[in-house]
C-alpha positions in Angstrom: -103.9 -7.0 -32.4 -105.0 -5.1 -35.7 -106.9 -8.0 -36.5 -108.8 -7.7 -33.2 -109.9 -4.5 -33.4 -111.3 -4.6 -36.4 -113.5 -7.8 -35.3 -114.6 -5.9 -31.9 -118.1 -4.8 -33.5 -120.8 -2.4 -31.3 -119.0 -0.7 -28.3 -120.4 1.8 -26.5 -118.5 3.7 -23.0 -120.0 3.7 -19.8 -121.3 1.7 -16.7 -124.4 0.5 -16.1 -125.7 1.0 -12.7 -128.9 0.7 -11.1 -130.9 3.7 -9.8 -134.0 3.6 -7.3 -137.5 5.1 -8.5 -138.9 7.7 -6.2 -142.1 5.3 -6.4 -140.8 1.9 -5.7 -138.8 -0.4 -8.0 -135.4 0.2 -9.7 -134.2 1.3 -13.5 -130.6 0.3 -15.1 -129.0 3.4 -16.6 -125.7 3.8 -18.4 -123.7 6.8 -17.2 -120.7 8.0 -20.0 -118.6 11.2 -20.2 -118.2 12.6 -24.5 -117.0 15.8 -25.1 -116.4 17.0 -21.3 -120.1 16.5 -20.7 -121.7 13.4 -18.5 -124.9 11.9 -20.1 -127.2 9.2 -18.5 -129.2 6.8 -20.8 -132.1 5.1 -19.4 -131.5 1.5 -20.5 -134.8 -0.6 -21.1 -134.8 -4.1 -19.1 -134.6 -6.3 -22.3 -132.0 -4.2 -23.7 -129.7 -4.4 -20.3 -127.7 -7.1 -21.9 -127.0 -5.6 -25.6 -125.4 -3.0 -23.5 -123.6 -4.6 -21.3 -121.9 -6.4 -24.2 -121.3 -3.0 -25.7 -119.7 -1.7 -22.8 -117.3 -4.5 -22.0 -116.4 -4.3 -26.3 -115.4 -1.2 -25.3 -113.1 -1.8 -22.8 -111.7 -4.2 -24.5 -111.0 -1.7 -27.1 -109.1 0.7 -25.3 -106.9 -2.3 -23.5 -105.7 -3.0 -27.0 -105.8 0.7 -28.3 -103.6 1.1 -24.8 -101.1 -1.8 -25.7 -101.0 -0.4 -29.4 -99.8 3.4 -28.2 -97.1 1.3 -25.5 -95.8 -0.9 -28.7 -95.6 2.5 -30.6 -93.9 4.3 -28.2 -91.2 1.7 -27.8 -90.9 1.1 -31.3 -90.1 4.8 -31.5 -87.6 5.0 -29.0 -85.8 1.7 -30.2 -85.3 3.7 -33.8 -84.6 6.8 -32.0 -81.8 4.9 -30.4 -80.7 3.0 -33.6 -80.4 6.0 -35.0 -78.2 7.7 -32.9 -76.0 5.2 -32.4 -75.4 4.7 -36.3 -74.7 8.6 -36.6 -72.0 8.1 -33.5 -70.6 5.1 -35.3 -69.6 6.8 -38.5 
């Protein structure tokens, strides 16, 4: 799992999503929340799937980051258990 997130390489957040011109035609932006705030990218056409690639790197990232913290978490409650029962043991 370690392994993998070090080989992710470029992430971004986000979702891209397409957004109608007031004069015809349609853009791709990529909507993200940093720091409380929303921002909204314009995202050029040629670039559409660099980003998308990004994006989905990232969410990649936080299902492992997730799984890590779970491991972690169980980990710490197994030794917190060992523990206890070694000191009621003795």
């Amino acid at each position: 799992m370690k392994a993998e997130l070090v080989s992710l390489g470029r992430m971004r957040p986000g979702s891209l999503s397409r957004q109608a011109r007031s004069r015809g035609g349609t853009y791709c932006q990529v909507s993200y929340s940093r720091a409380g705030k929303l921002h909204c990218d314009y995202v050029r056409p040629d670039y559409e799937p660099v980003v998308r690639a990004e994006i989905e790197t990232y969410r990649r990232y936080r299902e492992l980051t997730r799984l890590w913290i779970d491991l972690e978490l169980e980990l710490s409650r197994l030794k917190q258990r060992r523990a206890a029962g070694e000191k009621g043991s003795a």
